[in-house]
PDB file of N, CA, C and O in Angstrom:
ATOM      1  N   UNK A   1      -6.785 -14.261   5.725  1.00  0.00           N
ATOM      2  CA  UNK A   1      -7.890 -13.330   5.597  1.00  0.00           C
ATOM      3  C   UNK A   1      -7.459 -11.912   6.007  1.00  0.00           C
ATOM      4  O   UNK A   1      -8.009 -10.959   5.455  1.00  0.00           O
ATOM      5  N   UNK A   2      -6.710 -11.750   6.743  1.00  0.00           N
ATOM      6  CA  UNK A   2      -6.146 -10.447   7.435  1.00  0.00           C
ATOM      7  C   UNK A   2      -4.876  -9.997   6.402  1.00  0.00           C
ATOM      8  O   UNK A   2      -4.426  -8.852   6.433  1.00  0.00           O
ATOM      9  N   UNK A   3      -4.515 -10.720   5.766  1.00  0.00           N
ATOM     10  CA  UNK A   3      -3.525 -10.460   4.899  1.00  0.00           C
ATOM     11  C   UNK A   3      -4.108  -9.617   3.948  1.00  0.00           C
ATOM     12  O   UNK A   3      -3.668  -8.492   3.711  1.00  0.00           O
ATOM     13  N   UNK A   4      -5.170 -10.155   3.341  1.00  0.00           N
ATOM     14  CA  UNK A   4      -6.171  -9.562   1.853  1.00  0.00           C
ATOM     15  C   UNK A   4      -7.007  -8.423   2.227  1.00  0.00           C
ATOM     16  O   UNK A   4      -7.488  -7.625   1.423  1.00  0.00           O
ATOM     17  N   UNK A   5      -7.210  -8.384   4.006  1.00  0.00           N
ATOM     18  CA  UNK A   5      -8.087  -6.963   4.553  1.00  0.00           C
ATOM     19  C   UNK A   5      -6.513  -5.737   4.609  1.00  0.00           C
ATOM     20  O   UNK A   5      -6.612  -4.515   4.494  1.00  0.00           O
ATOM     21  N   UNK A   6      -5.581  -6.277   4.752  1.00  0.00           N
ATOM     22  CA  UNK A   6      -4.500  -5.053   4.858  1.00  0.00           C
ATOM     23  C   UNK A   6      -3.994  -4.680   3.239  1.00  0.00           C
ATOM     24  O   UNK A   6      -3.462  -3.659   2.802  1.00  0.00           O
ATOM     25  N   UNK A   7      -4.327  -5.733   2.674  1.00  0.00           N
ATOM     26  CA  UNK A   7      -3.786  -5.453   1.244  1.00  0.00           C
ATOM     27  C   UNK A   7      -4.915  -4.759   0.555  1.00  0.00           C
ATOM     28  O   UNK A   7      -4.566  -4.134  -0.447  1.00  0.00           O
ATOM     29  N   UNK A   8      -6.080  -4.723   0.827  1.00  0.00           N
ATOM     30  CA  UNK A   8      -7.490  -4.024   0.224  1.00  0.00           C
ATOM     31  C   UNK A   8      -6.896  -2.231   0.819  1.00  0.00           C
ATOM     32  O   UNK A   8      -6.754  -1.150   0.248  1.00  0.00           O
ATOM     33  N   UNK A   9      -6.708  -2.700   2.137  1.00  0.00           N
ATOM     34  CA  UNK A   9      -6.655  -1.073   2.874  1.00  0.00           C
ATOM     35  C   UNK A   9      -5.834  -0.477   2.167  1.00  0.00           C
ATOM     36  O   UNK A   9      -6.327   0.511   1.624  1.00  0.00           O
ATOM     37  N   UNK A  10      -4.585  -0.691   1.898  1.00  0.00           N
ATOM     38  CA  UNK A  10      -3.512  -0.231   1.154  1.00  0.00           C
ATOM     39  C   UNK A  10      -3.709  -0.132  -0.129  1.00  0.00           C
ATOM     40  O   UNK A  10      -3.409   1.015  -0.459  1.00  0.00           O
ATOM     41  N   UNK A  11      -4.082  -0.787  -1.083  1.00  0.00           N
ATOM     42  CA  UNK A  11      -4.867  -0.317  -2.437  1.00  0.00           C
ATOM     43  C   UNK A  11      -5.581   0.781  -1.643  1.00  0.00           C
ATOM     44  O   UNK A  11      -4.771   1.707  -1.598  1.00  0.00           O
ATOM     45  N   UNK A  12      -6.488   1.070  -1.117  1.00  0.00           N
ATOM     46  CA  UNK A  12      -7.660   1.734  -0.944  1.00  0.00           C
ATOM     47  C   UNK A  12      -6.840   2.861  -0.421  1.00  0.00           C
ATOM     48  O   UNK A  12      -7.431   3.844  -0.868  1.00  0.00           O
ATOM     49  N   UNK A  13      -5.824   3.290   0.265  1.00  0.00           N
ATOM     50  CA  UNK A  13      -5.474   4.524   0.445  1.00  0.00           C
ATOM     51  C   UNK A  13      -4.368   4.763  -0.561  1.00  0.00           C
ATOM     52  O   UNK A  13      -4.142   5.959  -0.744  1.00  0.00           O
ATOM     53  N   UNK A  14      -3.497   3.775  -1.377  1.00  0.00           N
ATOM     54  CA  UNK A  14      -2.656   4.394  -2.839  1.00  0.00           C
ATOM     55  C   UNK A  14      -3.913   5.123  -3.559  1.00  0.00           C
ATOM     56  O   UNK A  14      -3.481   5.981  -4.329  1.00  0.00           O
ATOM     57  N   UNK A  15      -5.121   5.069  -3.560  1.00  0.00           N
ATOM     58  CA  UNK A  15      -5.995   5.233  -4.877  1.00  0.00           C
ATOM     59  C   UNK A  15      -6.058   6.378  -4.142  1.00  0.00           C
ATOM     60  O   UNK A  15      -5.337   7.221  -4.676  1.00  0.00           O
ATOM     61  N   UNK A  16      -6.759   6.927  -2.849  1.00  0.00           N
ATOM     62  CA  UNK A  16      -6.848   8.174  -1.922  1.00  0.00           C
ATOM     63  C   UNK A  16      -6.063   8.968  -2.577  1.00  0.00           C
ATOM     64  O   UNK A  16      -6.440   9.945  -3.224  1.00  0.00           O
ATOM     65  N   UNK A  17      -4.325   8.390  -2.373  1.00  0.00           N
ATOM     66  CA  UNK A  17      -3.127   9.505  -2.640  1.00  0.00           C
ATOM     67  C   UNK A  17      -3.531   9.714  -4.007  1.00  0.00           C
ATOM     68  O   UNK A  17      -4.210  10.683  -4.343  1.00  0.00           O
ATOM     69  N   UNK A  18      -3.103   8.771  -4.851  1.00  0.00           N
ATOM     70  CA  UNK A  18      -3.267   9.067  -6.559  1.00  0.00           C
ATOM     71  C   UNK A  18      -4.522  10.117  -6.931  1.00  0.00           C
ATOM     72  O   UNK A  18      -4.287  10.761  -7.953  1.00  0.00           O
ATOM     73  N   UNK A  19      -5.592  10.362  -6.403  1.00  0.00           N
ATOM     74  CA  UNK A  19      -6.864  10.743  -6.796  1.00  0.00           C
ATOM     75  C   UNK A  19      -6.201  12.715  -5.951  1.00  0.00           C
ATOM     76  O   UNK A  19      -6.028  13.741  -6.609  1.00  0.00           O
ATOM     77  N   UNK A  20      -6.070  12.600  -4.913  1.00  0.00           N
ATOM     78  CA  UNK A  20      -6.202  13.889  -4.166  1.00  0.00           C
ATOM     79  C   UNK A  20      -4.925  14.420  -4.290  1.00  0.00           C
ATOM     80  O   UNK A  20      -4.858  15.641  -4.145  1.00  0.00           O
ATOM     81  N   UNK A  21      -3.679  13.697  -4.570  1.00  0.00           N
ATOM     82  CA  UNK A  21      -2.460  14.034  -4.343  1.00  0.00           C
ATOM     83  C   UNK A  21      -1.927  14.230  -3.318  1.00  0.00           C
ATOM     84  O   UNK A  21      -0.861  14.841  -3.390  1.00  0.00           O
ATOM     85  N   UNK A  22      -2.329  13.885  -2.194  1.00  0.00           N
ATOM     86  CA  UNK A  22      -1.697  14.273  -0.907  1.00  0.00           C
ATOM     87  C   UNK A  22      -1.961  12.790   0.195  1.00  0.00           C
ATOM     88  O   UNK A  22      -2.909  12.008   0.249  1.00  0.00           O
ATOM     89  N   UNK A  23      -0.636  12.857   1.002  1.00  0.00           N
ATOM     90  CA  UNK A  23      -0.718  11.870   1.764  1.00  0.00           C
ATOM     91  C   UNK A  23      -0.767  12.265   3.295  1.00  0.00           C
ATOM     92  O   UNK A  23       0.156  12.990   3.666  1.00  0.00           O
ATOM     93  N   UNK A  24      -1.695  11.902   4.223  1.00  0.00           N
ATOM     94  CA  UNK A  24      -1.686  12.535   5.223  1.00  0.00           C
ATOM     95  C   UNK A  24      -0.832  11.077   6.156  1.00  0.00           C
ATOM     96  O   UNK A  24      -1.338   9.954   6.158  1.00  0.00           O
ATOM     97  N   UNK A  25       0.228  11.335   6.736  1.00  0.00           N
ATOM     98  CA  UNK A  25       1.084  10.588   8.141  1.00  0.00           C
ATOM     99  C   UNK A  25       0.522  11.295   9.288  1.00  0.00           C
ATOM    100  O   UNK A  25       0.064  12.434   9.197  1.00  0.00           O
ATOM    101  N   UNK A  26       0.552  10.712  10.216  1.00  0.00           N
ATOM    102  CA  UNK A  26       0.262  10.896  11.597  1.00  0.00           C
ATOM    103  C   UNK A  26      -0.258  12.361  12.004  1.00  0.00           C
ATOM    104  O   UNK A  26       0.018  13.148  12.909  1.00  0.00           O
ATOM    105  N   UNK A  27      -1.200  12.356  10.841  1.00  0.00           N
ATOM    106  CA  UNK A  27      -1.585  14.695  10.722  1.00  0.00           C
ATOM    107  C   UNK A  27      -0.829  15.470  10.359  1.00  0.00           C
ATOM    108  O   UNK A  27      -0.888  16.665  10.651  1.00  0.00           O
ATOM    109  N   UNK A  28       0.540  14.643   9.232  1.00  0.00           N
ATOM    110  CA  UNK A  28       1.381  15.957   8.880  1.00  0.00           C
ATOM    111  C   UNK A  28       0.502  15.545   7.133  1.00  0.00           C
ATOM    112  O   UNK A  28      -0.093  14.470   7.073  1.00  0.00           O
ATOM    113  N   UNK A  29       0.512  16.218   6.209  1.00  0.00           N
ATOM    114  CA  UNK A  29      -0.256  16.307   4.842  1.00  0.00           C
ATOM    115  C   UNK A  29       0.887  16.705   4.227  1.00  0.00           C
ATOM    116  O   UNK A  29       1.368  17.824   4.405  1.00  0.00           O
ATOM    117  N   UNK A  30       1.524  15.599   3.273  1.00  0.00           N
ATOM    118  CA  UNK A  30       2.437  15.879   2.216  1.00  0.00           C
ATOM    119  C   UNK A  30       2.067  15.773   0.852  1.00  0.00           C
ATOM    120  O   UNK A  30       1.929  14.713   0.240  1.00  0.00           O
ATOM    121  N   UNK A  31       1.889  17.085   0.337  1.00  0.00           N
ATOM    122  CA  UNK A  31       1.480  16.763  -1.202  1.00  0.00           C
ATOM    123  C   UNK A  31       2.678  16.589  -2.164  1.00  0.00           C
ATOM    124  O   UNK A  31       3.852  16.294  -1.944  1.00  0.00           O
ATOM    125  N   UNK A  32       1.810  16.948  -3.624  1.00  0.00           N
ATOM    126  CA  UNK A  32       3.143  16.716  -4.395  1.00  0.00           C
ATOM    127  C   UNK A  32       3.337  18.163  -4.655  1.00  0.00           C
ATOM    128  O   UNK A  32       4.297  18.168  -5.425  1.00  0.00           O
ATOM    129  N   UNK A  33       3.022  19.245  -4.481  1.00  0.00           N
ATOM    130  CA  UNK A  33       3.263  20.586  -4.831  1.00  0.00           C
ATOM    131  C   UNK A  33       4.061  21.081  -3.731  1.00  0.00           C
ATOM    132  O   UNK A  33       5.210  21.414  -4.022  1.00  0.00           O
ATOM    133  N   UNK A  34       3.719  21.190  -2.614  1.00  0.00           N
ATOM    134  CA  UNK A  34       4.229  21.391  -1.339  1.00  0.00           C
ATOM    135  C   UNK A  34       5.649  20.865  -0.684  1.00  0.00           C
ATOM    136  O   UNK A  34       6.574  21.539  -0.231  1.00  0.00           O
ATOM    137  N   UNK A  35       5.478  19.109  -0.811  1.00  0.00           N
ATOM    138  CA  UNK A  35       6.321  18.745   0.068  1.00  0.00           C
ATOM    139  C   UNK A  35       6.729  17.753  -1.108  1.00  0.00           C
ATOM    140  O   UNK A  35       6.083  16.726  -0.896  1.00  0.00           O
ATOM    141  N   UNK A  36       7.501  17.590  -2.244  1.00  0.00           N
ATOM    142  CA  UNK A  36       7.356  16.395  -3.492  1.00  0.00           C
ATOM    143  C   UNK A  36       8.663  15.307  -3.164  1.00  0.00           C
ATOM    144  O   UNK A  36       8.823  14.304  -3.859  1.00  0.00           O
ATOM    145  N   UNK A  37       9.466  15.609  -2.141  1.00  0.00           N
ATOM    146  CA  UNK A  37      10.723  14.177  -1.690  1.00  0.00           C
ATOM    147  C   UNK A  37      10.037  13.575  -1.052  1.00  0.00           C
ATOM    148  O   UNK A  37      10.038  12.344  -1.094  1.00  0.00           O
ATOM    149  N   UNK A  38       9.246  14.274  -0.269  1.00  0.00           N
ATOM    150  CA  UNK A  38       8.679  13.501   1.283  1.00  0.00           C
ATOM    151  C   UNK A  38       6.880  12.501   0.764  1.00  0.00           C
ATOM    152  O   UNK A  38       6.156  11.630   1.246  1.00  0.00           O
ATOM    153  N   UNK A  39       6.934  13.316  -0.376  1.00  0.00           N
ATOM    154  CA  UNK A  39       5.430  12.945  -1.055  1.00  0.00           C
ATOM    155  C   UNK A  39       6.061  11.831  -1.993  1.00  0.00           C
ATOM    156  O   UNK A  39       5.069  11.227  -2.404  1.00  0.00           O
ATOM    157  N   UNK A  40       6.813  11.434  -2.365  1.00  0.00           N
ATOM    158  CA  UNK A  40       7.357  10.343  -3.279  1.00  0.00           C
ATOM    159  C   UNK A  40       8.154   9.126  -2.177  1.00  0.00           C
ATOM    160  O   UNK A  40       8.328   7.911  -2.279  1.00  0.00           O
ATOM    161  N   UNK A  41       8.381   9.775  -1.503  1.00  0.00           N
ATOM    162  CA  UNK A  41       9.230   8.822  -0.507  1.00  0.00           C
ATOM    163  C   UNK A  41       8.003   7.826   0.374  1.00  0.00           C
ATOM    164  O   UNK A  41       8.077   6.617   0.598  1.00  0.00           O
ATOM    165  N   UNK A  42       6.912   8.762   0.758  1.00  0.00           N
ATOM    166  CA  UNK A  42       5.932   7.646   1.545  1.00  0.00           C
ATOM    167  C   UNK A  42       5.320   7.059   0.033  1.00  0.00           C
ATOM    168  O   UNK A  42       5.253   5.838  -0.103  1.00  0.00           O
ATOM    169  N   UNK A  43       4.927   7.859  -0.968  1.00  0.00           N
ATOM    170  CA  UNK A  43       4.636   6.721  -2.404  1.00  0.00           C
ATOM    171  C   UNK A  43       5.060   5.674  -2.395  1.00  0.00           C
ATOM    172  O   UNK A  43       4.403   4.634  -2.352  1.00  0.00           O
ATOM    173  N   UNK A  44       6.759   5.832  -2.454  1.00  0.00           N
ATOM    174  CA  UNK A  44       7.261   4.451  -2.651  1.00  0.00           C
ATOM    175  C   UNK A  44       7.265   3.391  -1.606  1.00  0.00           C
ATOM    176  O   UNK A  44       7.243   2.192  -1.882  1.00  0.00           O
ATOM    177  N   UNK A  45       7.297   3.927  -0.258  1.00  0.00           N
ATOM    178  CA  UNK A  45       6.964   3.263   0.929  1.00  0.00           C
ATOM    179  C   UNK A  45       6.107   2.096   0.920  1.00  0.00           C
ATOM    180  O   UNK A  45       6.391   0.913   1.108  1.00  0.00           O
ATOM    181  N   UNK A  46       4.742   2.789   0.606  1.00  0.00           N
ATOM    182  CA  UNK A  46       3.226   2.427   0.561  1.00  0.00           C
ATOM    183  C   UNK A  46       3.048   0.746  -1.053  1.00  0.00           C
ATOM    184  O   UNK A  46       2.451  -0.321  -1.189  1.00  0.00           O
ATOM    185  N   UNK A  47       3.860   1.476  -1.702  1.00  0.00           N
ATOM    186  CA  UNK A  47       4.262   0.858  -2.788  1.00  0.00           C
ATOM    187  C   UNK A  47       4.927  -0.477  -2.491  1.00  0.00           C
ATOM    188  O   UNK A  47       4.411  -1.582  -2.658  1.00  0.00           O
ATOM    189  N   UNK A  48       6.396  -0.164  -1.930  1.00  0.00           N
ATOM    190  CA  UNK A  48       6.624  -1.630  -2.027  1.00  0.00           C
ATOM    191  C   UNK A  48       6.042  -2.349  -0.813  1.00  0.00           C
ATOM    192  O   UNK A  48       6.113  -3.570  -0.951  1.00  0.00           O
ATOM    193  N   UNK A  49       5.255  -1.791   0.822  1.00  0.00           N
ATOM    194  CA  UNK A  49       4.545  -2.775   1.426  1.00  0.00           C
ATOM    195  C   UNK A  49       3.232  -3.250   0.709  1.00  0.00           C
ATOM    196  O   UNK A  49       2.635  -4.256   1.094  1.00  0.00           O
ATOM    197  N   UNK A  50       2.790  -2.458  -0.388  1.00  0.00           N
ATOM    198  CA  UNK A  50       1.572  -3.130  -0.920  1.00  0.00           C
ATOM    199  C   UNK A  50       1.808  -4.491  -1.543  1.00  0.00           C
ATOM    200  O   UNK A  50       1.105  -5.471  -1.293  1.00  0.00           O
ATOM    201  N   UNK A  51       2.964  -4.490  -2.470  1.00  0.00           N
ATOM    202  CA  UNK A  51       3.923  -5.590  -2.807  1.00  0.00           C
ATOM    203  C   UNK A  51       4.458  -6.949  -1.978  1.00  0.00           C
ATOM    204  O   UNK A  51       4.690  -8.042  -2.495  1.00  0.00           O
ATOM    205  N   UNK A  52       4.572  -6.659  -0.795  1.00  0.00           N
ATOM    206  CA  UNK A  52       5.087  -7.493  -0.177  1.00  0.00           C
ATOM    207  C   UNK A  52       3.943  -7.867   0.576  1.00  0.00           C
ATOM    208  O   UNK A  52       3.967  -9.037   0.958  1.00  0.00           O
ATOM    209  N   UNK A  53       2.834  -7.122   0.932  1.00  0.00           N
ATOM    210  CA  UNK A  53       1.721  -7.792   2.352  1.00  0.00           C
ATOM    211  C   UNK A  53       0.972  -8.107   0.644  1.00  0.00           C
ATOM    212  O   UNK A  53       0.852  -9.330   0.708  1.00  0.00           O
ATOM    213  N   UNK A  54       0.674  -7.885  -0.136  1.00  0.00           N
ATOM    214  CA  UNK A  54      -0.105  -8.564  -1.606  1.00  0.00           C
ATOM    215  C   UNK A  54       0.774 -10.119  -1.725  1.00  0.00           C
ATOM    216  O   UNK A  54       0.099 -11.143  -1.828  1.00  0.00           O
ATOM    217  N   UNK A  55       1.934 -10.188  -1.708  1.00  0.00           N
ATOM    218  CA  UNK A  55       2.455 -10.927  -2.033  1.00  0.00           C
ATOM    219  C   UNK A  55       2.351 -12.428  -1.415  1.00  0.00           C
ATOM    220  O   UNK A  55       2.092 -13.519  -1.921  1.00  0.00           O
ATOM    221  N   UNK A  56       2.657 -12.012  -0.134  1.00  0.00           N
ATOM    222  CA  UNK A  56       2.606 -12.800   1.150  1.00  0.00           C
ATOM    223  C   UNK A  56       0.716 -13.260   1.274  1.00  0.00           C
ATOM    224  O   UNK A  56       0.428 -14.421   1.565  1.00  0.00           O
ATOM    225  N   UNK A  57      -0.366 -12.251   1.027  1.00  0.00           N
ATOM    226  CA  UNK A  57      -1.828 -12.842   1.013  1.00  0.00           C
ATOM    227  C   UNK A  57      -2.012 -14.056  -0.015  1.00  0.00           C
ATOM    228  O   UNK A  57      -2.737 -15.046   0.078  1.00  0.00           O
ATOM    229  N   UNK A  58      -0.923 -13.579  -1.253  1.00  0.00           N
ATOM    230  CA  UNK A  58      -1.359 -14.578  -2.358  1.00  0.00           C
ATOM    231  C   UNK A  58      -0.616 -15.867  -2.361  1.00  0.00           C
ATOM    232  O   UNK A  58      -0.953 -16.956  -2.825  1.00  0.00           O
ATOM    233  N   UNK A  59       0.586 -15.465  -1.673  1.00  0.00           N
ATOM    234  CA  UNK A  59       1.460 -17.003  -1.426  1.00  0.00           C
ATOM    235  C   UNK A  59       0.390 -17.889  -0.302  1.00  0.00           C
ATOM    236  O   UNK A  59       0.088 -19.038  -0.624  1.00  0.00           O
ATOM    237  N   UNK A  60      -0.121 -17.352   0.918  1.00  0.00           N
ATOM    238  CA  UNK A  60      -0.751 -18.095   1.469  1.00  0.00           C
ATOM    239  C   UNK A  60      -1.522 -18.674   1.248  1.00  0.00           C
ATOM    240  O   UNK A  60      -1.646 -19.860   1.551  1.00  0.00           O
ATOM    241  N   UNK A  61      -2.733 -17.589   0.282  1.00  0.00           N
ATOM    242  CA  UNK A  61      -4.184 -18.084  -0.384  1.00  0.00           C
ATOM    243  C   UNK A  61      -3.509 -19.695  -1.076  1.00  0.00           C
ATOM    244  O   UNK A  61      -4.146 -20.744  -0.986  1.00  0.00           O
ATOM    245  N   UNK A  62      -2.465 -19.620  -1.584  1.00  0.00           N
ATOM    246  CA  UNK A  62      -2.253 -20.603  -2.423  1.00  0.00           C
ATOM    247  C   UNK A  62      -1.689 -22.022  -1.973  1.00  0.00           C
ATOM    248  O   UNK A  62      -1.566 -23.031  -2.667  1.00  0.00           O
ATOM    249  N   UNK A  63      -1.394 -21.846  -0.698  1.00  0.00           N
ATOM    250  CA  UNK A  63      -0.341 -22.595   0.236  1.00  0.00           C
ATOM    251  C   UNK A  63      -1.872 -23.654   0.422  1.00  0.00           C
ATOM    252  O   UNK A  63      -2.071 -24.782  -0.029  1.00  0.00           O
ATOM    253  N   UNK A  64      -2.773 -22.772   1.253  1.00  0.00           N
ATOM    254  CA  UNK A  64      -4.043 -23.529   1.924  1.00  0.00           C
ATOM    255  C   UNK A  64      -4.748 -24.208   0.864  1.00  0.00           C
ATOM    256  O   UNK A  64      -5.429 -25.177   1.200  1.00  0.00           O
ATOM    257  N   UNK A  65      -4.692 -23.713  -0.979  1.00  0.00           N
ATOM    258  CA  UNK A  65      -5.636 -24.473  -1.370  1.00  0.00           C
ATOM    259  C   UNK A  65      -4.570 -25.530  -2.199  1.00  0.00           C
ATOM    260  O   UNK A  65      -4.615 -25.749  -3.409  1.00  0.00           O
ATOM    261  N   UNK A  66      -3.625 -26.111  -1.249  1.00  0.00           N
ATOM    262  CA  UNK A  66      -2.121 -26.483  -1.978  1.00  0.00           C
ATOM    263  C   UNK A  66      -2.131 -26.866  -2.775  1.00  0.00           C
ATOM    264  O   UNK A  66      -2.456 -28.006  -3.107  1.00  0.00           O
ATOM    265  N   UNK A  67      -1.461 -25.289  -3.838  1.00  0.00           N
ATOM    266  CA  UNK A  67      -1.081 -25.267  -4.725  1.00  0.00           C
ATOM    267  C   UNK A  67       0.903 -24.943  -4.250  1.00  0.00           C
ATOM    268  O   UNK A  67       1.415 -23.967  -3.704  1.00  0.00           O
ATOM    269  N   UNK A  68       1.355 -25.873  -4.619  1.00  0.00           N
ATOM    270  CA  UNK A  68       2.951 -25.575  -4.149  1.00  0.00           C
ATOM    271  C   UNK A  68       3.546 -25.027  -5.597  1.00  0.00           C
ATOM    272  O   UNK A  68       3.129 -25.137  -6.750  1.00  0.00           O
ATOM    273  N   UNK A  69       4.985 -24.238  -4.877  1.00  0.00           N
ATOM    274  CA  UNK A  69       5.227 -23.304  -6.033  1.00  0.00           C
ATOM    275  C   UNK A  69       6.762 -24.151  -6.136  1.00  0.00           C
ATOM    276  O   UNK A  69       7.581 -23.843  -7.002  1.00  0.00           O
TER     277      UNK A  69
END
């Protein structure tokens, strides 16, 4: 269940970046006009943990209603 609430959050702030263009880290704001290595670099970041904590929610979802792969 905590897997699919971190994987919602993370969709839910890629769509933030994609929509506004800018990613805010710990109060520094990297857009793509401004700052575009550092603005592609947390992209891809965000990207492949969405991939892997998505991945890991759906292997489990599937484990519990055993379905084996």
């Amino acid at each position: 269940m905590i897997m699919w609430a971190v994987t919602i959050f993370m969709f839910n702030r890629l769509y933030v970046i994609v929509r506004y263009g800018a990613i805010t880290v710990k109060g520094v704001t990297y857009s793509r006009r401004d700052a575009p290595i550092m603005y592609w670099i947390q992209m891809a970041l965000i990207i492949c943990g969405l991939f892997m904590i998505g991945g890991i929610a759906i292997l489990v979802s599937l484990a519990d209603l055993g379905v084996r792969s």
